[in-house]
Phi, psi and omega in degrees: 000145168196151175267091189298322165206144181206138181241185160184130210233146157006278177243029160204154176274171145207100183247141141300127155232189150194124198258324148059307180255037194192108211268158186241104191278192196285120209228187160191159184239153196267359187226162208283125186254145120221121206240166189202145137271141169264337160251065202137183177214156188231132177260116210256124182264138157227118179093282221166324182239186184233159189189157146240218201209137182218169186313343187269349192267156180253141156226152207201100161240153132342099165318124166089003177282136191263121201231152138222190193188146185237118159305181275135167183293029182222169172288114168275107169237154168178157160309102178249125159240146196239096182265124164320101195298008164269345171301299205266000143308282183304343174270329183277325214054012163269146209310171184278325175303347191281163168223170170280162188252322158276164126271302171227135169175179201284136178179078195295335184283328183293271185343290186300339209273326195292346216262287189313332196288298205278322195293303226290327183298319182277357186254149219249005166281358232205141157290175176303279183348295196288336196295316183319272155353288165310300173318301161336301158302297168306009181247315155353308155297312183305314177316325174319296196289293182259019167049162196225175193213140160291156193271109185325114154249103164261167177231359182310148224266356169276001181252345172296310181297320186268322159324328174289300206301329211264325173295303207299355186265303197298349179294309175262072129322329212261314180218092164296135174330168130305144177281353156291341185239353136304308194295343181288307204316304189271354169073064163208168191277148146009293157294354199223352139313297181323325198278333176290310201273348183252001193255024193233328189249009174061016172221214178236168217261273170329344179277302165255018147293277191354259156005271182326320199280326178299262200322030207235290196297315170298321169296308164304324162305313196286329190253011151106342157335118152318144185279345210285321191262001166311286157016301190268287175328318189256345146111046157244169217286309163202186197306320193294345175283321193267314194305274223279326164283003166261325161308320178283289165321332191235344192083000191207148204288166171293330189269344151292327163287321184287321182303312192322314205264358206249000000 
């Protein structure tokens, strides 16, 4: 798998990849993702269910919504934008609280609009300005298209309870507790953390430190940090540990992304 051309404008990517050999296991992104194929098909985890996506579908998540994905016997190529929600606040003008309301579905024309938007946005002839204005335009469309929603707020008192949990893992990140000696702080069994914590974040609690640690690690790339002390810095066992969860998550290795941003 590689990420073939990648840009950045302020608060958004824009990538080609083909992923074609390369599963994306469940994950989640902090920014608003939307994508179209140019090729292929994708078997898409969204939620709870499964469905896919072909050249005529729009994919659409959410910051924190949690998706994987599988190629099929064809070439998966496609198009991405990975947006900042203050970004798509400020182009769209909806509350900070909105969300899209679809994720995948059929829309040859969005889907064809998204295909064009991302080539003219990755050729390095188009000014910031302009890319921005298309982009502007394409979301626009999208908001259309998949219709939007507030953004679910509980107060219910375990997803209050997975909250604590989910700061003290990011506090020790670098050496995270045990899950036996996280579940005493809060005075619960094992099970019944894992369990609180995945019906509130749509994974198990070691599962998305991980993730949380990438997106760490991506960031730090993206703002020109060397990759050689990420590793260590972010509490992985080495490079090569950090090197192979990050390629599963992101599609592309850390030392290919930094020639990339550079």
């Amino acid at each position: 798998m590689a990420i073939t051309a990648y840009r950045k404008i302020g608060g958004v990517e824009i990538t080609f990849s083909d992923s074609t050999a390369h599963v994306f296991p469940r994950h989640s992104h902090d920014e608003f993702y939307i994508g179209a194929n140019l090729s292929g098909r994708e078997k898409i985890w969204l939620d709870g269910h499964s469905t896919e996506a072909s050249i005529d579908d729009i994919t659409i998540y959410n910051p924190g919504q949690v998706q994987a994905a599988t190629p099929t016997p064809y070439n998966w190529l496609y198009y991405s934008f990975y947006l900042q929600p203050t970004l798509v606040c400020e182009l769209t003008g909806l509350p900070a609280d909105e969300r899209f309301r679809r994720s995948v579905f059929n829309a040859p024309e969005i889907a064809r609009q998204i295909r064009q938007t991302a080539a003219f946005s990755l050729s390095r002839e188009h000014s910031d300005n302009d890319v921005m204005e298309r982009i502007a335009g394409l979301l626009a469309e999208v908001a259309s298209q998949a219709g939007t929603q507030t953004k679910c707020l509980f107060g219910h008192k375990d997803v209050v309870l997975a909250a604590a949990i989910a700061s003290q893992l990011m506090e020790e990140m670098a050496t995270p507790p045990a899950l036996e000696t996280l579940a005493l702080r809060y005075g619960l069994t094992p099970v019944q953390l894992v369990r609180v914590f995945s019906a509130a974040y749509g994974m198990p609690p070691y599962t998305w430190l991980r993730g949380e640690k990438l997106k760490i690690a991506k960031q730090r790339i993206l703002n020109g940090q060397p990759i050689s002390s990420l590793a260590a810095d972010l509490g992985f066992s080495d490079q090569a540990h950090f090197t192979r969860n990050f390629k599963n998550m992101f599609g592309i290795t850390p030392g290919v992304l930094s020639r990339l941003v550079k």
